[in-house]
Structure formats: structure tokens, C-alpha cells
N, C-alpha and C positions, 0 to 999 in steps of 0.2 A: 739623303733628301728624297722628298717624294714630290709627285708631278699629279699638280691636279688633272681630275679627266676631264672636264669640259674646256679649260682653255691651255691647259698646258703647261701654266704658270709652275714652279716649283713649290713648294709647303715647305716651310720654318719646321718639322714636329721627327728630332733626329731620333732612331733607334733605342736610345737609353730612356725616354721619356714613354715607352709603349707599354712598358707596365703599370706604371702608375695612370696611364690614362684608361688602361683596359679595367683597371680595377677602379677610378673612377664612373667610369661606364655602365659596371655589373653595380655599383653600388647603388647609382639613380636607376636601373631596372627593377634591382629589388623594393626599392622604395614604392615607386611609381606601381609594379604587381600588386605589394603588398596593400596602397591604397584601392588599387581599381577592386581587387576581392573584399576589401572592409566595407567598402558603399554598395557592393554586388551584396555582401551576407544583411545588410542593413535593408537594400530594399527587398530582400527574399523575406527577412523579418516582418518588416511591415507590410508585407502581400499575404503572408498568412495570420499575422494580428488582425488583419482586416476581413479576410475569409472566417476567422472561427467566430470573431466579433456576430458578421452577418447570420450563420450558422447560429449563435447565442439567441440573437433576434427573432431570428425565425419562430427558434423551438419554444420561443418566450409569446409571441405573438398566437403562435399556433392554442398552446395553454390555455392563454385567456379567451380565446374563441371556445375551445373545448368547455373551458367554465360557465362561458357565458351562455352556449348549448343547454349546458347542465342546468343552470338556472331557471332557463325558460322551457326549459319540461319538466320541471319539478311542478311549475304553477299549473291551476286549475286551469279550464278550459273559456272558464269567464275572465278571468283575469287575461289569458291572450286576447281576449276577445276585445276589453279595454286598453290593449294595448293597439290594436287592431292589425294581431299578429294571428292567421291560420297554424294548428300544431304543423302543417305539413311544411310550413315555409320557416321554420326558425333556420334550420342550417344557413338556407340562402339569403336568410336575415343577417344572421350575427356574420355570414361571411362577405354580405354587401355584394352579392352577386346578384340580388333583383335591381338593376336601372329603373323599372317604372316605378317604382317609391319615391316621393321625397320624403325626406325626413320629417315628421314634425316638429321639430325644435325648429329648423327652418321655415316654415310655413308660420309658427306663429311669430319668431320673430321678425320675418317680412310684413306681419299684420301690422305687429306690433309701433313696426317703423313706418308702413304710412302712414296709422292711427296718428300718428303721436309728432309726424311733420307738418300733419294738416293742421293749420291754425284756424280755431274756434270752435272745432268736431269736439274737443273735449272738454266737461266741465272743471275749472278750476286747474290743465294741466293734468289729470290723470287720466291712468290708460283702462278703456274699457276692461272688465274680466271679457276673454276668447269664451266661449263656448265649445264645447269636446262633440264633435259630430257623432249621433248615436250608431252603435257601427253593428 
């Protein structure tokens, strides 16, 4: 018999029964290991599915900036001009590091949209043509 340590009590669990429990024991250990390392290899997977993903992105996103560099120095010096892009600002263009820009697409479709909420500014329901400010 064995004597529990907190109260004293004796334990039911005789001598012959110590193998089979210890080998009970080692069994649910191995289990239990073998689980905590399959969910530990699963999220080491998907910590680096998600890194090379980002890394993908990047190198993808960088590209089409590089392209889109490439593009607008290919064009003449008029056509930046109707875009109302300086050659010396394309980098900071295509990589949206100037903050004092708004976009145009945004400017006219803010036009667009008070044009077109005012009721009776337009004839018939349609939207004025914008005009392109001569730059």
C-alpha cells in the first residue's frame, strides 16, 4: 500500500499494478509530445507560408512600380505635362510619397458627385463634361 502525501490516507494501487500504469503513463506522454510538436511544425509552417507569401508581394509590388517608372519615362515631356506630372517627380509619383497631390480621379469624382446630387444644376439628369485645367 501506498500513503497519500497530503492527508495520509492510504492508496488502493498494490505493486503488481506499477507496470502497467507506468507504461500507461509513457504512453499518453508520447501521445500528448507527439501532438504539442505536430501543432508546433503546423504553426512554424504557416509562420513561414506567410513570410515568403509577404516576400512574394513585395517583390511583385516593387515590379509594377519599377514598370510603371518605366512607363512614364518612356513618355515625352508633353504628355507628363498632361498628365501634370514633372520628369523629376515620377518616382515619388508611382511610389505615392508626394502627400500634397490629390489624385485626379478623386477630385473629379467629388465633382462629379456634387454635380449630380444637386437637383436641377443639370439638364435632363446629365453630368457636365469636367474640364482638364491647362497645366
Amino acid at each position: 500500500m501506498t500513503q497519500n502525501a497530503r492527508d495520509g490516507t492510504e492508496l488502493e494501487f498494490p505493486p503488481a499494478r506499477w507496470p502497467l500504469s507506468r507504461a500507461d503513463i509513457e504512453k499518453r506522454a508520447r501521445e500528448a509530445r507527439s501532438r504539442v510538436l505536430r501543432e508546433f511544425g503546423l504553426w512554424v509552417g504557416a509562420q513561414a507560408a506567410a513570410g515568403t507569401r509577404s516576400l512574394i508581394e513585395a517583390y511583385r509590388s516593387w515590379r509594377r512600380r519599377q514598370a510603371a517608372v518605366f512607363e512614364l519615362g518612356s513618355l515625352d515631356d508633353r504628355s507628363l505635362r498632361d498628365l501634370g506630372i514633372n520628369r523629376s517627380e515620377i518616382q515619388s509619383v508611382v511610389a505615392g510619397w508626394d502627400a500634397t497631390r490629390i489624385p485626379r480621379g478623386q477630385i473629379a469624382a467629388t465633382t462629379r458627385a456634387a454635380v449630380t446630387a444637386a437637383p436641377g444644376r443639370t439638364p435632363r439628369g446629365r453630368v457636365p463634361a469636367l474640364r482638364k485645367n491647362a497645366a
